[in-house]
C-alpha positions as CSV (number, residue, x, y, z in Angstrom):
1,X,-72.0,156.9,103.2
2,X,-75.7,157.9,104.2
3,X,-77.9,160.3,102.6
4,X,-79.6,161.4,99.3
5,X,-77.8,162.4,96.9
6,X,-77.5,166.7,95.9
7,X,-76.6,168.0,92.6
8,X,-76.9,171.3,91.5
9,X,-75.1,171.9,88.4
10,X,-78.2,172.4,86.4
11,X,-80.9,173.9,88.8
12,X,-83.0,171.6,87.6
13,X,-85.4,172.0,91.2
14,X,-85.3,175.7,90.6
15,X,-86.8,174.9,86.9
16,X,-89.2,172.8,88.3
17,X,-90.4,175.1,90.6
18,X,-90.8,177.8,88.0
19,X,-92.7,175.4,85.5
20,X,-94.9,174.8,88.3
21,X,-95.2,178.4,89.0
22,X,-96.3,179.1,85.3
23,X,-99.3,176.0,85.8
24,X,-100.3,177.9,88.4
25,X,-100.2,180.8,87.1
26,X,-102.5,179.3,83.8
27,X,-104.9,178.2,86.2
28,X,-105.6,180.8,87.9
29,X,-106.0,183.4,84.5
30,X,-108.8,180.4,83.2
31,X,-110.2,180.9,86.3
32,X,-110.7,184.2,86.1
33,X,-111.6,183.9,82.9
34,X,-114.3,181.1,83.4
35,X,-115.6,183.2,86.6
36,X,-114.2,183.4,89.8
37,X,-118.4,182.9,91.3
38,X,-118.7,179.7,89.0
39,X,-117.0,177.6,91.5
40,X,-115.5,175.4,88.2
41,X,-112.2,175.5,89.9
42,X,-112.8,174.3,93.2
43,X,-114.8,171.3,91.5
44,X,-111.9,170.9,89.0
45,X,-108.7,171.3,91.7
46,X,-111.0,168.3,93.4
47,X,-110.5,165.9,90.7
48,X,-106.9,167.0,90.5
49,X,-106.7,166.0,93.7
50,X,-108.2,162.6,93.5
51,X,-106.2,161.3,90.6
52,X,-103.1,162.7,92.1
53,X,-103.9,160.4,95.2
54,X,-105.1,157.2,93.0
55,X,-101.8,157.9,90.8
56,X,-99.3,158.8,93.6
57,X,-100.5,156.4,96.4
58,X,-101.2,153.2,94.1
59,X,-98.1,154.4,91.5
60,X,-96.6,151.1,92.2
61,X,-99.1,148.9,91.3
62,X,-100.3,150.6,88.3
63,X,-97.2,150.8,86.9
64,X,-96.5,147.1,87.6
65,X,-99.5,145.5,86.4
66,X,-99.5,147.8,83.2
67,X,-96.5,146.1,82.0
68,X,-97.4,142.9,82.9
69,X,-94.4,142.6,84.8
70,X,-94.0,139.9,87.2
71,X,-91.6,139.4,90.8
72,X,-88.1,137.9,90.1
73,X,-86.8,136.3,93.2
74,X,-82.6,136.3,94.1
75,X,-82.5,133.2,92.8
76,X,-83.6,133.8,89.2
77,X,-82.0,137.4,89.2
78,X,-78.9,137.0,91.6
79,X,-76.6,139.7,89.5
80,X,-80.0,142.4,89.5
81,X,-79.7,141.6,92.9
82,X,-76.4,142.4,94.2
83,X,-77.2,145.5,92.1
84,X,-79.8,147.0,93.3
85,X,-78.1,146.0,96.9
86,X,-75.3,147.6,96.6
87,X,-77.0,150.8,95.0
88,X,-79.7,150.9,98.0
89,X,-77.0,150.1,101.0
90,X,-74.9,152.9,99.3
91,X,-77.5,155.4,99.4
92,X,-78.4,154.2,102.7
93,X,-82.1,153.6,101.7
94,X,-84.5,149.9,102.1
95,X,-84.0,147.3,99.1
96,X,-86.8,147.7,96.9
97,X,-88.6,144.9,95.2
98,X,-87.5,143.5,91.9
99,X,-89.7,142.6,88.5
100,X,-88.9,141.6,84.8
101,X,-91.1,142.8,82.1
102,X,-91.8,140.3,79.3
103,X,-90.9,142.4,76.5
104,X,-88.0,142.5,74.0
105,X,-88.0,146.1,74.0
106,X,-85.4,147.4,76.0
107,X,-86.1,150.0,79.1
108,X,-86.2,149.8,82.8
109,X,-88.0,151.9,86.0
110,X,-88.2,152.3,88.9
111,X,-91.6,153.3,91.1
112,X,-93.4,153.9,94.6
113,X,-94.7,156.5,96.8
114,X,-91.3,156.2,99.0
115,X,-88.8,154.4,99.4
116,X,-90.4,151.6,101.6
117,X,-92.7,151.0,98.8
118,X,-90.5,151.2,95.9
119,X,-89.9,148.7,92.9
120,X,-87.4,148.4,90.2
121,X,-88.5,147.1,86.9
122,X,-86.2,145.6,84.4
123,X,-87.4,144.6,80.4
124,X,-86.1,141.3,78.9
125,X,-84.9,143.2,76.1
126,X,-82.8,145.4,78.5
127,X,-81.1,142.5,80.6
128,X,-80.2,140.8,77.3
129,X,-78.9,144.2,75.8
130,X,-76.4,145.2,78.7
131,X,-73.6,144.1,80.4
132,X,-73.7,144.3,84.0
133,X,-71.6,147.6,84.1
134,X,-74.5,149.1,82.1
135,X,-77.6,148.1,83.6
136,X,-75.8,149.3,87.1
137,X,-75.6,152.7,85.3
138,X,-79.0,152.3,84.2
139,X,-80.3,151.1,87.6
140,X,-78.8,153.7,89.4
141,X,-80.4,156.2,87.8
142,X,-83.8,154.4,88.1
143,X,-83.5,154.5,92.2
144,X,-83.2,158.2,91.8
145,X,-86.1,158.6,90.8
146,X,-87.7,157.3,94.0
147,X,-84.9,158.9,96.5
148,X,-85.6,162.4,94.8
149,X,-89.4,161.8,94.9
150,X,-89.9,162.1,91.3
151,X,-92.8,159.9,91.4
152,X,-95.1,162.7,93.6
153,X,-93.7,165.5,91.3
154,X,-94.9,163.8,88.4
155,X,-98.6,163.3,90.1
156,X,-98.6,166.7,91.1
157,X,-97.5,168.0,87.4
158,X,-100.3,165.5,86.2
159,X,-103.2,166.7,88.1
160,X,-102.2,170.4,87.5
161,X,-102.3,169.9,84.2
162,X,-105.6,167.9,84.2
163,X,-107.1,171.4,85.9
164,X,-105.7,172.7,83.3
165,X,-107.4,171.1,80.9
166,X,-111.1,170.8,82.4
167,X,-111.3,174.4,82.8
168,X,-110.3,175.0,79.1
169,X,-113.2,172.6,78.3
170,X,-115.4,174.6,80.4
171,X,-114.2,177.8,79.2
172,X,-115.4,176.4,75.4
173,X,-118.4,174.9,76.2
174,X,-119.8,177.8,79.1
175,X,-118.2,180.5,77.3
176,X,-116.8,183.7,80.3
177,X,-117.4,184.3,83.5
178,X,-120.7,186.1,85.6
179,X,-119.0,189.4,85.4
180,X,-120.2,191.3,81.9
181,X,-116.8,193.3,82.1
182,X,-115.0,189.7,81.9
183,X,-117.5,187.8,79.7
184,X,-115.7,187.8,76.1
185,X,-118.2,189.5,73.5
186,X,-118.0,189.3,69.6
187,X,-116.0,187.1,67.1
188,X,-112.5,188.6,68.8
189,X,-113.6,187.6,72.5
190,X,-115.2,184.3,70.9
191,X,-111.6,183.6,69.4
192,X,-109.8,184.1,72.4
193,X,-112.3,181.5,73.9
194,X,-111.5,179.0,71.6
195,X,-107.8,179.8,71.3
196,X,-107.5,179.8,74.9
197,X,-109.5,176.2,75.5
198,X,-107.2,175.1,73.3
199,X,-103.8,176.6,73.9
200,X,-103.9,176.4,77.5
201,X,-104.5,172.1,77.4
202,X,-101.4,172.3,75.3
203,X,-99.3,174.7,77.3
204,X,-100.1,172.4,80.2
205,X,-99.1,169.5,78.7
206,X,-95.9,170.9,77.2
207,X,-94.9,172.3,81.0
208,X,-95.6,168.9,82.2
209,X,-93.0,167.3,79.8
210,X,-90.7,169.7,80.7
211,X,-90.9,169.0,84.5
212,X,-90.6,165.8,83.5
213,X,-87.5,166.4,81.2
214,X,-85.8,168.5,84.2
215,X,-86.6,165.3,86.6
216,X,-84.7,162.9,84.2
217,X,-81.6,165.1,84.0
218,X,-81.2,165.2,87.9
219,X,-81.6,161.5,87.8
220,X,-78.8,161.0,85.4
221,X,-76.5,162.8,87.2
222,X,-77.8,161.6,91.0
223,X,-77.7,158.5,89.4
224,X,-74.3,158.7,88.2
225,X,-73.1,160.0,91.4
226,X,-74.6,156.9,93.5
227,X,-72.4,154.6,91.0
228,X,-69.5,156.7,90.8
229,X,-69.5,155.8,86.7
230,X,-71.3,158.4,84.1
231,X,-70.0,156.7,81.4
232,X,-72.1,153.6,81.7
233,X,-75.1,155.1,81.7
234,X,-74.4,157.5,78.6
235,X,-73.2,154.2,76.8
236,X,-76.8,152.3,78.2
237,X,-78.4,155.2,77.2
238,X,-76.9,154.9,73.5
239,X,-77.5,151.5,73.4
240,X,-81.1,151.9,74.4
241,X,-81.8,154.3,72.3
242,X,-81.2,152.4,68.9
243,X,-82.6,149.2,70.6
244,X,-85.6,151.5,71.0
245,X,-85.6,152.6,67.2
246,X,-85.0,148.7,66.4
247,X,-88.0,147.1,68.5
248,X,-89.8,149.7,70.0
249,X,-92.7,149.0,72.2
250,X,-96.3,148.9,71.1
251,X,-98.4,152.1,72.1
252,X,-101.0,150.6,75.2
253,X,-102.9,152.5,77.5
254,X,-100.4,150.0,79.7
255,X,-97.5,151.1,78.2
256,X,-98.3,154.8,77.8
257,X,-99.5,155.4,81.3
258,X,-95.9,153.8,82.7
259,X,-93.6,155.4,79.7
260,X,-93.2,158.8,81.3
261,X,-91.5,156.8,84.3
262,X,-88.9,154.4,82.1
263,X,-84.7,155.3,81.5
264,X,-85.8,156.3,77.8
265,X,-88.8,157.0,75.5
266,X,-89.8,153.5,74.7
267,X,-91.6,154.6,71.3
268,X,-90.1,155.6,68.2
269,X,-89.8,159.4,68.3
270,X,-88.8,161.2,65.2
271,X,-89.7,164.6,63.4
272,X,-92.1,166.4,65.2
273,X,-93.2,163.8,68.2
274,X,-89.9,164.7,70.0
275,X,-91.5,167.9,70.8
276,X,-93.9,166.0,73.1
277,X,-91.4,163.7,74.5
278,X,-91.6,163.6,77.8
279,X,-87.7,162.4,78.0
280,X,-84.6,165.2,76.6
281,X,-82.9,164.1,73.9
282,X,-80.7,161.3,74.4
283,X,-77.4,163.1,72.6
284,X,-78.0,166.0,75.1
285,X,-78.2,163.5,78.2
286,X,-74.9,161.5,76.9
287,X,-73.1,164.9,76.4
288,X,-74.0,165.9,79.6
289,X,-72.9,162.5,81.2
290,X,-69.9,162.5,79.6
291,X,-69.0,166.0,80.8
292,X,-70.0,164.5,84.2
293,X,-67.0,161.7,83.3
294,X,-64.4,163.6,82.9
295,X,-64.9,165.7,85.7
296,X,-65.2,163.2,88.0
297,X,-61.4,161.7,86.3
298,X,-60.2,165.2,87.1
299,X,-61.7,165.2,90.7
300,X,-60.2,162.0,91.5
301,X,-56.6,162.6,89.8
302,X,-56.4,165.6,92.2
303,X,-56.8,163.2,95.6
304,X,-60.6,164.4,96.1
305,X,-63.6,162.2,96.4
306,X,-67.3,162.0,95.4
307,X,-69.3,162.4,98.8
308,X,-73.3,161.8,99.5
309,X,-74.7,164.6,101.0
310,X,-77.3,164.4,104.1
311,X,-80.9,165.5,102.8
312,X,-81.9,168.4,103.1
């Protein structure tokens, strides 16, 4: 069975599309409002550009070296191994390399531009936490992530919203556009300066986790389709979760910048810092794996089987 996976219960591309829509759609109205003859968003959409690239092309390495991880041959890792081996040959895609994180915290990823230059990243904290049944739920979900390309569409979301936020800066700091009929005048328009420079940052930022939130659901359930077992990711994810709570990992600009990409938040997120996680809540994801579970018992009581589609 060859092929990328396709699941569209949730139409979780369609919402992605649409949150990218709405960036867009921010970007162009700052635009407008910082002048469309100021040229601030062709200089801005450059730098978007440029640390897409840096962050897409080099995502590997960056996200690597930030968590000082380090290569694991088959000799020291023979069960991640026959893993990530069996995952890869089942979704008919190259083996990608293998590292262990030196951290008790436990959380895994998975990285790369494609899948020729893909890695999979494992914490100690995870391979002592799971069984193998577990971090082959967990893993699966991880390759997903490269198969589905969620590694561009986070670049992409990034640089959007780094756009974003430039042009609110410069619509604080250079106030409206050339045009008198657009240039904001009095303490209202001078309000909606300074709401927008600050609003629209945040908007960007909260679209962004929601791409990002979207991208994690189709990865559990890709995921759980490529291992043919819900269940032991939603129990992985349970058990992370607390191990998480437990021994969470310290706040670096190593492990911040590579956070967005791991199986579960890997900081302590209660009250109101969940609204800024870029990972849904882990009792919705279990819920929804579950569900998954007992379809797929249903599906396979009535004589039918789980097929990979081609890509399309």
């Amino acid at each position: 069975m060859n092929g990328k996976l396709k699941v569209h219960g949730h139409y979780n591309g369609l919402k992605t599309t649409l949150l990218f829509a709405v960036m867009w759609a921010i970007i162009m109205l700052i635009w407008w409002l910082t002048g469309a003859r100021s040229g601030t968003l062709g200089f801005y959409i450059l730098i978007g550009l440029g640390t897409t690239f840096v962050s897409y092309w080099f995502s590997d390495r960056i996200a690597i070296a930030s968590m000082r991880a380090q290569p694991v041959s088959e000799q020291e890792a023979p069960g991640l191994y026959r893993i990530v081996r069996e995952l890869s040959q089942r979704a008919g895609k190259p083996m990608p390399r293998i590292y262990i994180a030196p951290t008790d915290s436990p959380n895994a990823f998975a990285t790369g531009r494609n899948e020729r230059h893909a890695a999979v990243c494992c914490t100690q904290g995870i391979l002592n936490m799971l069984n193998e049944r577990e971090i082959r739920g967990v893993l699966g979900h991880e390759l997903m992530h490269v198969y589905n390309h969620d590694i561009l569409t986070s670049a992409v979301a990034s640089a959007m919203a780094t756009v974003i936020t430039y042009l609110g800066y410069s619509l604080m700091y250079f106030g409206g556009g050339n045009d008198r009929d657009r240039n904001p005048s009095g303490i209202l328009g001078l309000l909606g300066v300074v709401a927008s420079s600050i609003l629209a940052p945040l908007g960007a930022s909260l679209i962004q986790m929601a791409i990002s939130r979207t991208r994690e659901y189709d990865a559990d359930e890709d995921g759980s389709r490529l291992t043919g077992d819900p269940e032991a990711l939603a129990i992985a994810l349970q058990k992370i979760t607390v191990g998480v709570e437990y021994d969470p990992m310290p706040k670096t600009a190593g492990t911040q910048s590579a956070a967005a990409m791991m199986i579960a938040n890997p900081f302590s997120s209660k009250g109101f810092s969940q609204l800024f996680s870029t990972h849904p809540p882990t009792a919705d994801r279990i819920a929804r794996l579950m569900q998954m579970s007992r379809e797929m018992q249903l599906s396979q009581a009535a004589g039918q089987q789980p097929t990979l589609s081609q890509p399309s």
